[in-house]
C-alpha positions, 0 to 999 in steps of 0.5 A, spaced: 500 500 500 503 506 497 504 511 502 498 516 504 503 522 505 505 521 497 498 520 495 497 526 499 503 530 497 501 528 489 495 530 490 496 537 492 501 537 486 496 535 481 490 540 484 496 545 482 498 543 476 491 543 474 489 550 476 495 553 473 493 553 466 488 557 462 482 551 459 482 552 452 475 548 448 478 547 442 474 544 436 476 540 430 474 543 424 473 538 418 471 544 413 477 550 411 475 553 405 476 560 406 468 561 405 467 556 411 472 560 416 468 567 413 461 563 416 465 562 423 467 568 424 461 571 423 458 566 428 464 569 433 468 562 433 475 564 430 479 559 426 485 556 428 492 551 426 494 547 431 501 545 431 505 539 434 512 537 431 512 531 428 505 529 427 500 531 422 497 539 423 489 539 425 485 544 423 481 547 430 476 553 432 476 556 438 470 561 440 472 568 440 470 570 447 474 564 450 480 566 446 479 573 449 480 571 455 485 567 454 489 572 452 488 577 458 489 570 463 496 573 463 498 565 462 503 562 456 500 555 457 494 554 455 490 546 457 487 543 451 483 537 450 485 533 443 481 525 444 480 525 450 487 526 453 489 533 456 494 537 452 497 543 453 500 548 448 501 555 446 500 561 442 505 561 436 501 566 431 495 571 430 493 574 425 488 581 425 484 584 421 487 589 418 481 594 418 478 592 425 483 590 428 480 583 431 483 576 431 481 573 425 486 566 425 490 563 431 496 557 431 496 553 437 503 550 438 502 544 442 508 543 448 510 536 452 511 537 459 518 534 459 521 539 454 523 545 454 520 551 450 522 558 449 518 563 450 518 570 452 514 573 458 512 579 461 517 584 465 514 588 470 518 593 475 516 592 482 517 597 488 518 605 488 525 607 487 529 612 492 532 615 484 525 617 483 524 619 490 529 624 490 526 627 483 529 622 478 525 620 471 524 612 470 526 609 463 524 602 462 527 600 456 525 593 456 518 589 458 519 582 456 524 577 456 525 571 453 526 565 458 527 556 456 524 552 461 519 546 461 512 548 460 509 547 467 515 552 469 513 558 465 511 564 470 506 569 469 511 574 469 518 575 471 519 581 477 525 586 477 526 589 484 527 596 484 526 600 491 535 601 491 536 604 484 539 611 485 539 616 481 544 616 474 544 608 475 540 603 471 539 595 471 540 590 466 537 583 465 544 580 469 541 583 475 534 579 474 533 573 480 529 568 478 527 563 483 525 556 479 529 550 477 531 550 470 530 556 467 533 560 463 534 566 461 536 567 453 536 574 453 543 577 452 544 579 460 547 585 458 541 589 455 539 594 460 532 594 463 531 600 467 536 606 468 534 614 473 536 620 470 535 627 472 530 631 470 532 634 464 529 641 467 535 641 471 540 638 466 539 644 462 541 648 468 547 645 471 550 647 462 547 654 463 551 654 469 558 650 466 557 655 459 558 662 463 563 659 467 568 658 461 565 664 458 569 671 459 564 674 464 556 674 464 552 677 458 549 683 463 556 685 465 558 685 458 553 689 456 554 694 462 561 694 459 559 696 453 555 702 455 560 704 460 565 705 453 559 709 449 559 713 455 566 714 456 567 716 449 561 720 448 564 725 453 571 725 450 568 728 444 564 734 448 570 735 451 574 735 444 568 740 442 568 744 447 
């Protein structure tokens, strides 16, 4: 008799597995002439591809609203029933219409646990900064970052704590700390995430400042210069006259 602990403790582990992963209701699709597609999607059901490597392509249709949710799930795997069996896969393309701007056309990419995949996933600052505090202008230049691990590894999102970074400093994808097991992070580690500049208000200031120090004297004292020579010759020439 297996042990109750191990049953327990699997049973915990499946009931996570299984409500980690958003639920696709996917339905093969027999006909896929382009009228046929046309007649879907004015019943709000999008036509689709779903892709697995080494088999055969099979032609699916996902109802509009589903796919929509799914899409804003935050989730990269998604759980499918194909034949009875739970499969899991994920986006691979969308394609839109080029007026409306809807989803007209989606490839399902099937995935197996035991593989790793890569797959990007978003970036998301997290905390206030003392740089910003202090008067500083925040500057993301990167919102994703593509990772490898296994499918049941893929987090929703990848954290970047930034409660330390000062002013005039930045942070690159070498300073991410994930926490899972055999993941890794494809992206180059040098490209920079986050970086604090002043403002440029005060930039401009401290220039302003540095040009007439390196000047020969400030405008308003040139031009007092100016008027003092004009004057002194004026009153030479009264005197010549006179």
């Amino acid at each position: 008799m297996e042990n109750p602990l191990v049953l327990y403790l699997n049973f915990k582990k499946e009931r996570k597995m299984a409500s980690s992963y958003y639920k696709l209701d996917v339905i093969e699709r027999k006909e896929i002439r382009s009228k046929a597609a046309k007649a879907l999607r004015k019943k709000g059901i999008i036509p689709g591809v779903l892709y697995f490597s080494g088999e055969k392509n099979v032609n699916i249709s996902i109802e509009k609203s589903v796919l929509f949710h799914a899409m804003h799930s935050g989730q990269r795997i998604f759980e499918i029933d194909q034949g009875g069996e739970s499969q899991y896969t994920m986006i691979k393309q969308l394609q839109y219409h080029p007026v409306t701007d809807e989803v007209i056309h989606v490839d399902l990419l099937r995935v197996r646990r035991s593989e790793k995949i890569t797959i990007s996933v978003p970036l998301v600052l997290v905390g206030d900064s003392i740089g910003v505090k202090e008067g500083g202008v925040l500057s993301q230049s990167l919102n994703q970052i593509e990772i490898s691990c296994f499918p049941t590894d893929v987090p929703e999102q990848v954290e970047l704590n930034i409660e330390d970074l000062e002013l005039n400093s930045a942070k690159s994808v070498a300073d991410l700390e994930i926490d899972i097991e055999d993941l890794d992070i494809v992206t180059d580690l040098s490209l920079n995430i986050v970086s604090i500049t002043p403002p440029a208000s005060e930039e401009e200031v401290v220039e302003e400042v540095e040009d007439v120090q390196e000047g020969d004297e400030p405008l308003e004292e040139a031009s007092k210069d100016e008027g003092d020579e004009s004057s002194n010759g004026d009153n030479s020439g009264q005197s010549e006259n006179s």
